[in-house]
C-alpha positions in Angstrom: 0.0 0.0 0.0 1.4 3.1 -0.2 1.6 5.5 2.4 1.3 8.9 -0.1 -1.9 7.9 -2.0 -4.4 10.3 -0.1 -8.1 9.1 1.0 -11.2 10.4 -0.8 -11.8 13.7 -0.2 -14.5 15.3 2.6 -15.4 18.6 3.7 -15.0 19.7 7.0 -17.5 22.1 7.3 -15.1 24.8 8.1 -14.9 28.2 6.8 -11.2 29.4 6.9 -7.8 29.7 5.4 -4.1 28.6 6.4 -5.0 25.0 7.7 -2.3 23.1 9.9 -2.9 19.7 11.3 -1.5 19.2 14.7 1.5 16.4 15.1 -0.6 13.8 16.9 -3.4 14.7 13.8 -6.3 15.2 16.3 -6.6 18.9 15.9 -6.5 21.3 12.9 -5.2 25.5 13.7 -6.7 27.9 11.1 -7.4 31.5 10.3 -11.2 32.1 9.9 -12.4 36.0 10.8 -9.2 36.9 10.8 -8.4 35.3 13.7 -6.8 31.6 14.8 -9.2 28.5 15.8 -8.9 25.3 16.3 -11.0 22.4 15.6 -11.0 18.0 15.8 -9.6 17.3 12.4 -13.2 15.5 11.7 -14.3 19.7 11.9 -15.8 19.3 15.4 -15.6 21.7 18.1 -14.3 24.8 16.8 -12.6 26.8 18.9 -11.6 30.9 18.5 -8.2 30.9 20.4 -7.5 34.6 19.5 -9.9 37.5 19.8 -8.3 40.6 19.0 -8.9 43.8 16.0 -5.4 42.5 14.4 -5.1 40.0 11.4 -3.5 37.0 12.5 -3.1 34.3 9.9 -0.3 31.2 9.2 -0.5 29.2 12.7 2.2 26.7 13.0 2.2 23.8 15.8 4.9 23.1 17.8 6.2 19.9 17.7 5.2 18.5 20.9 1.4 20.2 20.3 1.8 22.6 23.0 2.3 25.8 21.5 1.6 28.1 18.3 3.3 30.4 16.4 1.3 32.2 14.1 1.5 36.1 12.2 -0.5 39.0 13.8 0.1 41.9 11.5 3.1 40.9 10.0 4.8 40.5 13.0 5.5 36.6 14.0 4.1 35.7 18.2 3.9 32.7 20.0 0.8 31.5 22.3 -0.1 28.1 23.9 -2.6 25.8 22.6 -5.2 27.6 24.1 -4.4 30.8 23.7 -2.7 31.7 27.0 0.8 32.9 27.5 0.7 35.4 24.0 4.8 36.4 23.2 5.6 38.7 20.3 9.0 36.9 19.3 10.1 39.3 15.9 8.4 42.3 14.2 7.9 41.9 10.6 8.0 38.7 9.8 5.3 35.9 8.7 4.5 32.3 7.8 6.4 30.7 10.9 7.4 26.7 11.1 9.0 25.1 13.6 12.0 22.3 13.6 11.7 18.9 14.3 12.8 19.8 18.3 11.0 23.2 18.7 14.3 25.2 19.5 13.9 27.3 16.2 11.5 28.5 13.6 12.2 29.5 10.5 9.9 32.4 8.6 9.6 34.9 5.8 11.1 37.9 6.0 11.2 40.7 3.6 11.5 38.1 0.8 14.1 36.4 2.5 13.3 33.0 4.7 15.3 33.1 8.2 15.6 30.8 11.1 15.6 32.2 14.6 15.7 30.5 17.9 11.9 30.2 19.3 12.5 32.5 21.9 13.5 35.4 18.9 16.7 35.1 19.5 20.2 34.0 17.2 18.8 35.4 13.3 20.3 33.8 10.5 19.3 34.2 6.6 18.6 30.7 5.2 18.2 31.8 1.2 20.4 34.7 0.6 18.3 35.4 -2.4 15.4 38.1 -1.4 13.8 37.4 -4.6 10.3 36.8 -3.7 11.0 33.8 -0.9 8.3 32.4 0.8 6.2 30.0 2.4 8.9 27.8 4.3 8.2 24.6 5.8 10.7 22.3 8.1 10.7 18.5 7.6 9.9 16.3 10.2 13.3 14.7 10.2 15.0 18.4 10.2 17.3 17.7 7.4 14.8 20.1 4.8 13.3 23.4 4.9 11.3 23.4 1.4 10.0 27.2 0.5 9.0 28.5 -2.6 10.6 31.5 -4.5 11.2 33.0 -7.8 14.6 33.0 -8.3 14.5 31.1 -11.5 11.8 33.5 -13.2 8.4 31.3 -11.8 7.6 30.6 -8.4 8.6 27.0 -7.4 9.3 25.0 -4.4 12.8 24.3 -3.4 14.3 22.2 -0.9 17.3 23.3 1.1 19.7 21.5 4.1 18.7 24.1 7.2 22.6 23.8 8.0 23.4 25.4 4.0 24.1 23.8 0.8 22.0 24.7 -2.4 18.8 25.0 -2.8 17.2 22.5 -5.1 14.1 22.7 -7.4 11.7 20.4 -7.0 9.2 21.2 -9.3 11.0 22.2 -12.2 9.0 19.7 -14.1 6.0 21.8 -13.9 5.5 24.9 -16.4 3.9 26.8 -13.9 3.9 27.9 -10.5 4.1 26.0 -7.7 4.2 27.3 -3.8 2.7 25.9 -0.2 5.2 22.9 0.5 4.4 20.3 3.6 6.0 17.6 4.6 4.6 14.3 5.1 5.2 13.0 8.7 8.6 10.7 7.7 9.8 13.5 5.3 9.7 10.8 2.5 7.4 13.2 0.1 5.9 16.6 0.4 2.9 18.2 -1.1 2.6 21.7 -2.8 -0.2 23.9 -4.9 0.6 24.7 -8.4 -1.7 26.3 -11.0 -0.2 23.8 -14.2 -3.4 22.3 -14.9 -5.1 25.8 -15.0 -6.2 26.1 -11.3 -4.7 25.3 -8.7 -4.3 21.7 -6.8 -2.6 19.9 -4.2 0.6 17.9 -6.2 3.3 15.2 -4.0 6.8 15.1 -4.4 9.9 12.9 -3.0 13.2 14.3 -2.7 15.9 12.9 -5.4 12.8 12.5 -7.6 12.4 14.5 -10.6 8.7 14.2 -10.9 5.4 15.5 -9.4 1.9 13.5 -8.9 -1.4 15.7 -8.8 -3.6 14.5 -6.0 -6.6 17.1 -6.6 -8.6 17.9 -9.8 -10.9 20.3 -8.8 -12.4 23.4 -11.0 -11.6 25.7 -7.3 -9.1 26.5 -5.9 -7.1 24.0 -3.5 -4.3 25.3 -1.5 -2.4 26.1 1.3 -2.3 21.3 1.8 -1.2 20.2 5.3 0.2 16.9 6.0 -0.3 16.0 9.8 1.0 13.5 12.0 -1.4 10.1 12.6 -2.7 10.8 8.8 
């Protein structure tokens, strides 16, 4: 059997944007009302965890479940699970994930994709290449950060070593864009939107593989995939 082939697809029921599935794949974080809920991954029991006049969008579990990071305004804050214990950890930054032991998170920032401890702490640039950089996501196994940026004239995702190296493109076999990377929850494959069939849908790759398989066909939009833990 193989593990990548995705069930059937269901709604949820929920109205919202920015989906993340929690590690243990019980729970799902989203943006809905511009704020951040959370709700069983079957769509029960949502929950608003923020309540504020601010925009907050992107929430990112931590790897043990406990906390979120998440944007408010473009700047990137912490909170637990419930929305206690709210820390502003950088100004202007956006679309946080975590590493595999929750000491760091990397994030967008003015084009560029940075790590930083999780307390905001020790900054470092991960791309070097401000061209329109984005949309980071750490594997599992820590040895990936995929993000999506332009460099090459399209946007597409790349893969990089969080400790350096060069960035690779993994969906170079595509003629158009591609962005959103996840990881599945061995960091065998990852999943990205891309518009080449005309809108776009949720694709997998493996790294060291050349090619892409389309998991969605859909006339709307499907974005933003998230691959949980227990899934």
């Amino acid at each position: 059997v193989d593990p990548y082939i995705l069930p059937s697809e269901r709604t949820l029921g929920l109205s919202g944007s920015h989906p993340a599935v929690s590690p243990d794949g019980l729970r799902i974080a989203y943006s809905h009302e511009n704020d951040i809920w959370i709700a069983r991954s079957d769509g029960s029991d949502a929950t608003r965890v923020t309540n504020t006049p601010e925009n907050e969008f992107y929430p990112a579990w931590s790897p043990d479940g406990n906390w979120i990071a998440f944007e408010r305004d473009g700047d990137i804050w912490t909170m637990r699970d419930d929305g206690s214990s709210e820390d502003l950890i950088w100004v202007f930054g956006t679309q946080p994930t975590w590493s595999p032991d929750g000491s760091r998170i990397a994030f967008t920032d003015a084009g560029d994709v940075s790590i930083m401890n999780a307390d905001g702490s020790g900054l470092t640039g991960l791309t070097g290449n401000p061209t329109a950089n984005q949309r980071p996501a750490w594997s599992p196994l820590g040895n990936y950060i995929g993000f999506a940026s332009a460099r090459d004239g399209s946007l597409h995702v790349f893969v990089k070593d969080p400790g350096g190296g060069t960035a690779v493109n993994m969906t170079m076999a595509l003629i158009s864009q591609a962005t959103d990377p996840t990881w599945a929850p061995l960091a065998e494959a990852g999943a990205f939107s891309s518009d080449d069939s005309g809108t776009y849908d949720i694709y997998y790759f493996v790294p060291g593989s050349a090619g892409v398989v389309r998991l969605t066909d859909h006339p709307m939009t499907d974005a933003h995939p998230s691959w949980g833990g227990g899934n």
